[in-house]
ZADOBA-726361 format. One record per residue (C-alpha): residue number from 1; x, y negated, z. Coordinates in steps of 0.001 Angstrom, whole numbers, plus 500000, padded with zeros to 6 digits. Example, Ala and Ser with C-alpha at 12.3 -4.5 7.8 and 13.67 -1.06 7.14 Angstrom:
<recs>
   pos       xx       yy       zz
     1   512300   504500   507800
     2   513670   501060   507140
</recs>
This chain:
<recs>
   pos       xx       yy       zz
     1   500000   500000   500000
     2   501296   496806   499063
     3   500657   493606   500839
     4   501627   490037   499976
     5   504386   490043   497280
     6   501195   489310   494265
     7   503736   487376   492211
     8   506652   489523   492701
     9   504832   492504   491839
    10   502904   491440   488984
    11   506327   490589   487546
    12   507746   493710   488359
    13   504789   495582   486748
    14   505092   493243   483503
    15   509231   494552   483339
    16   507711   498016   483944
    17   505255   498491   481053
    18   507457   496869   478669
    19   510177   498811   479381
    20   512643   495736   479462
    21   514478   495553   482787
    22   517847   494710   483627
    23   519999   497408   485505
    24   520576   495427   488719
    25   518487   493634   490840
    26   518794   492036   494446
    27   515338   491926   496426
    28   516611   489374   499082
    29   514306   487810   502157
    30   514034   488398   505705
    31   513783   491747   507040
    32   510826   494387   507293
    33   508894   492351   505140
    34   508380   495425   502582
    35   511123   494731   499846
    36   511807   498447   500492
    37   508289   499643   500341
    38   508076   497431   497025
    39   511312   499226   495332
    40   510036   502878   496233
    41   506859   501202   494344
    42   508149   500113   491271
    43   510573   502936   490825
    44   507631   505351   491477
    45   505582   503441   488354
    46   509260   503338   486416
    47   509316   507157   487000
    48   505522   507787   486293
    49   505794   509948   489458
    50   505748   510044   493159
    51   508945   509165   494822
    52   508226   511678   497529
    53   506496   514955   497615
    54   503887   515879   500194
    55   506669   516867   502572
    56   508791   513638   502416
    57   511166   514589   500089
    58   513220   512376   498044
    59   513082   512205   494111
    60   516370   513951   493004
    61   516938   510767   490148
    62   517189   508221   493198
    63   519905   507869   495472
    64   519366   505524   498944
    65   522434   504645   500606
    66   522090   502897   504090
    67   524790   501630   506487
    68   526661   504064   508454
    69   528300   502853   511801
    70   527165   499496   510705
    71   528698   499117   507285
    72   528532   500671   503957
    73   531369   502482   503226
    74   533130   502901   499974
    75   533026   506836   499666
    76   529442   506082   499337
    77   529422   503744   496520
    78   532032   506037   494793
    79   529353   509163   495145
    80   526826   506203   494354
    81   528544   505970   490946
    82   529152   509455   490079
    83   525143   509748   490893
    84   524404   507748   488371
    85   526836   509037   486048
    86   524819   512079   485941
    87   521853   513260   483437
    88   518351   512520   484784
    89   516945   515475   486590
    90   513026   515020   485492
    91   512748   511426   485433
    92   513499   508848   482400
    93   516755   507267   484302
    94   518907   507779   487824
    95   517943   505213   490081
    96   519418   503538   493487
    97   518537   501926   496138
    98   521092   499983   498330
    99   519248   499485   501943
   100   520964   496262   503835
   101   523290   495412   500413
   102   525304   493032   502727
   103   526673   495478   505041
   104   529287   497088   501960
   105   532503   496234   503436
   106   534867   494431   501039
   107   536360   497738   499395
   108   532657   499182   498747
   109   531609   495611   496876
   110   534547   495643   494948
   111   534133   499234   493535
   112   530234   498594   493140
   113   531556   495449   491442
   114   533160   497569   488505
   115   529874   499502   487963
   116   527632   496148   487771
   117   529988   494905   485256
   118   530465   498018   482983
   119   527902   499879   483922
   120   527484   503484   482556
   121   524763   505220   480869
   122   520919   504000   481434
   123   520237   503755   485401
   124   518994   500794   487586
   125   520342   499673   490744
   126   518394   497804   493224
   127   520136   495581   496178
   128   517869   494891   499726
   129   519092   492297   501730
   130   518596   489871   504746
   131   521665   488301   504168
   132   522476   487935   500602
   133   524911   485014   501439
   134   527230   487355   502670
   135   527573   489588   499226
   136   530447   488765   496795
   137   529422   485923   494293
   138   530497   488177   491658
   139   527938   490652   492550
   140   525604   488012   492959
   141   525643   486636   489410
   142   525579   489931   487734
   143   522226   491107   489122
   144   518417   489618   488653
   145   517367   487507   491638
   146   513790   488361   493282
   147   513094   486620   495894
   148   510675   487998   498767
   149   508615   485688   501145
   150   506482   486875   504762
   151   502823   487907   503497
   152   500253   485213   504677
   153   498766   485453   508409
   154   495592   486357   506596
   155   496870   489592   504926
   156   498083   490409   507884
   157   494831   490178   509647
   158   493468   492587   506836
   159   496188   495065   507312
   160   494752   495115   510890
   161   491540   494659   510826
   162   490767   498466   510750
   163   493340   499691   513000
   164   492154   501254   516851
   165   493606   497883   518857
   166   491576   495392   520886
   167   491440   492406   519585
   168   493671   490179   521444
   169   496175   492932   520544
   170   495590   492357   516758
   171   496160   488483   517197
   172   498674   488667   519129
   173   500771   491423   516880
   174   499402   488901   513947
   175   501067   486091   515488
   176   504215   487215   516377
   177   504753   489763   513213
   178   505026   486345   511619
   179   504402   487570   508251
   180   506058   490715   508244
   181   504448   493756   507438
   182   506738   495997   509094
   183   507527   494442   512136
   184   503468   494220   512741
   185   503597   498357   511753
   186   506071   499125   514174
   187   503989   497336   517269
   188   501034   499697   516308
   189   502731   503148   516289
   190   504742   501845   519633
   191   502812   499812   521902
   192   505608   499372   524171
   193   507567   497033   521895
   194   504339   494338   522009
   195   505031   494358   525877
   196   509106   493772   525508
   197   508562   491684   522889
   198   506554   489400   524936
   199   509053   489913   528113
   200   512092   488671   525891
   201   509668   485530   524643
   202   509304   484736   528066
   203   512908   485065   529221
   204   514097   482969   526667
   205   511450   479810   527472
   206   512700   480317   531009
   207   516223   480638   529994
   208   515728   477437   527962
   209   515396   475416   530793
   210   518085   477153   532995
   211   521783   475242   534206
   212   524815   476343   531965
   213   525873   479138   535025
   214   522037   481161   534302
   215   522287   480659   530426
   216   526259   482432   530973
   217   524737   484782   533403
   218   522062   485586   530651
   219   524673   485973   527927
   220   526363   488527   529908
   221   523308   490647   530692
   222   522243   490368   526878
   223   525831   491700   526072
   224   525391   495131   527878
   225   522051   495679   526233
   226   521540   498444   523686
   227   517875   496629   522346
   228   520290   493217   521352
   229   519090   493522   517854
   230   515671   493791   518679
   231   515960   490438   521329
   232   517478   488140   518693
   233   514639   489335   516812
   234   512074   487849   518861
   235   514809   484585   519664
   236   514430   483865   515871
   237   510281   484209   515387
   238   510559   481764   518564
   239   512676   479107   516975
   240   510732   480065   513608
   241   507662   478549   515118
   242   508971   476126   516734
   243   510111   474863   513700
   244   506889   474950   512178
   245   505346   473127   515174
   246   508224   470617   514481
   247   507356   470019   510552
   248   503593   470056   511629
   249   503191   468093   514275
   250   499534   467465   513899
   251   498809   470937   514644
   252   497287   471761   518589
   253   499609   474406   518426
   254   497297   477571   518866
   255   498366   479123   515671
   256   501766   479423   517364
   257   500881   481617   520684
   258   502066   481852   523986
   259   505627   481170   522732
   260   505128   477413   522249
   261   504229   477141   526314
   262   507392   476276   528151
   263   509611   474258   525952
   264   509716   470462   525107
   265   509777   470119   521546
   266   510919   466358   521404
   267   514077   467800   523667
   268   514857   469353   519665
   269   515208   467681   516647
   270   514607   468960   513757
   271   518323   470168   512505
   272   518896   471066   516025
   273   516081   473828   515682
   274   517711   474676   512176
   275   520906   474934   513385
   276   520129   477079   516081
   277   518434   479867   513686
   278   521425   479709   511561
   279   523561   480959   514390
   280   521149   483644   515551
   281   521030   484891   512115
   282   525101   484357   511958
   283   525194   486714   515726
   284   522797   489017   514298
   285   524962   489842   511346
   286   528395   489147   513313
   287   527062   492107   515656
   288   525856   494442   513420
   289   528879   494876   511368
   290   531522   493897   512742
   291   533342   494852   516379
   292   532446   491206   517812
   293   532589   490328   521466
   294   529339   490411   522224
   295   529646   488544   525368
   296   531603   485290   524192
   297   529648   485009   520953
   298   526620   484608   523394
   299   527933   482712   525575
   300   529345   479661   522717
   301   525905   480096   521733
   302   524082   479440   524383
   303   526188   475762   524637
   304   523976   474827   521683
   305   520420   475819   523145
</recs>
C-alpha cells in the first residue's frame, strides 16, 4: 500500500510503462517515510511480478544490501557488481537496492563509482538515503534524483483510521509520526515505543530549561544508552515542530501536541532552531557510522540548546 508519494509514483509508473528508465536512481528524504516500500513497488511493476512470495522470500533478480556494523562495506558492493553481472533469473533485468546509500565507506563508493559510470549489461540500481549529502558528488551526478517528502497529516489519519487504537492514541501517533508512514507503523505493532517516545519528549522540554551541570549530566546518561538512535529521533520531530510553530506563528499551536508545552519559543530564533536540527542530524549520522565519542559529541551539543 502506498501512501503519499502521488507525484513520485505517477512518475515512476510513467518510466515503467514506457520502458525508458535510467539505471541509477537515488530516492533521498528523511527516514521511514516509505522510499523503500516505494522501490520494492516499482521494481515489482518493472518485474511484472511479486517481489516476495507468500513466505517472504526475496526475488532472486534483486539484490538488497544494508549496512553491516554501521557501514557498507566494499566486499558487498564487489558481490553487488558481480550480481548484476549475471543473466536474469526469470525477470526482464537484475535489480538492486542500496538501503541507507550513505553509510558505503569511502572504498565501497569508489568501487560502486566504477559500475555507475560503465555500467554493465541492462540492470537498475536504486540508492535510499537520509543523508544524501554525505555520498560522493560523483555518485551523485551520475544517478536520477527523486526526491521524497512526509505524506500529509491527513493520509496519515486514513492509514489509521481503521486500526484497533483509541482515539487519542491515533492523534497522538498522527502527530508525532510527523508524516512518516513508518515511524506511525512501528507505534502500532509496539505500543511501548508511544510511551518512551513521549518520556524522551518530556525529558528534553525539562532538559531545555536545565543549568549547563544537568544538560552535561544528561549528555552522559544519553551516552550509555543503547535506544540513542531512537531519542534523537524524537529530539528532531521536537525541533521539527517547533520550527513550524516558528514559521507559523499565527497558529494556537494544537496541531503541534504536547511537545510545544514547556519551551519559550521567542528564547529561539529562527536559525537557532535550524541550526540545532542540523547538528542532531550531523550526531545521528556521526554515531551511526563512525566510532564517535558519544559522550563529548553530546555534551558540545548541548552548549547550543
Amino acid at each position: 500500500m502506498i501512501i503519499g508519494h502521488q507525484k513520485q509514483w505517477a512518475f515512476l509508473s510513467i518510466l515503467a510503462k514506457s520502458g525508458n528508465f535510467s539505471h541509477a536512481y537515488l530516492f533521498s528524504g528523511q527516514e521511514k517515510i516509505g522510499k523503500k516500500t516505494l522501490a520494492l513497488e516499482w521494481l515489482s511493476l518493472l518485474f511484472k511480478q511479486p517481489i516476495f512470495t507468500n513466505n517472504g522470500i526475496m526475488h532472486p533478480d534483486l539484490s538488497l544490501i544494508e549496512p553491516k556494523e554501521k557501514e557498507i562495506q566494499i566486499a558487498q558492493i564487489r558481490e553487488l557488481i558481480w550480481k548484476l553481472s549475471l543473466k536474469p533469473y526469470s525477470a526482464p533485468f537484475k535489480a538492486a537496492i542500496i538501503d541507507k546509500a550513505h553509510s558505503m565507506n569511502e572504498e565501497a563508493q569508489s568501487s560502486l563509482l566504477k559500475t555507475l559510470e560503465e555500467p554493465r549489461g541492462k540492470a537498475l540500481l536504486i540508492l535510499i538515503s537520509e543523508s544524501p549529502q554525505y555520498l560522493l558528488p560523483t555518485i551523485i551526478s551520475r544517478v536520477e534524483k527523486i526526491k521524497f517528502y512526509p505524506a500529509g497529516k491527513k493520509e496519515i489519519k486514513n492509514y489509521l483510521k481503521n486500526k484497533e487504537l483509541p482515539e487519542e492514541a491515533k492523534e497522538e501517533i498522527s502527530r508525532i509520526s510527523c508524516g512518516r508512514l513508518g515511524r506511525a507503523a512501528d507505534f502500532i505493532s509496539d505500543p511501548q515505543k508511544l510511551k518512551e517516545w513521549e518520556k524522551t519528549e518530556k525529558e528534553l522540554a525539562v532538559i531545555l530549561n536545565s543549568d549547563i551541570a544537568d544538560k552535561f549530566q544528561y549528555a552522559k546518561e544519553l551516552s550509555q544508552k543503547d535506544n540513542l538512535k531512537e531519542i534523537l529521533e524524537v529530539w528532531l520531530a521536537f525541533f521539527r515542530e517547533k520550527l513550524m510553530l516558528k514559521i507559523n506563528p499565527e497558529s494556537d499551536g494544537k496541531q503541534y501536541g504536547k511537545s510545544s508545552q514547556g519551551l519559550d519559543i521567542s528564547k529561539y530564533p529562527l536559525i537557532k532552531i535550524k541550526n540545532i536540527l542540523s547538528k542532531i542530524q550531523t550526531i545521528n549520522y556521526l554515531i551511526a557510522t563512525t566510532n564517535v565519542n558519544t559522550r563529548l559529541i553530546l555534551e558540545t551539543f548541548m552548549l547550543d540548546l
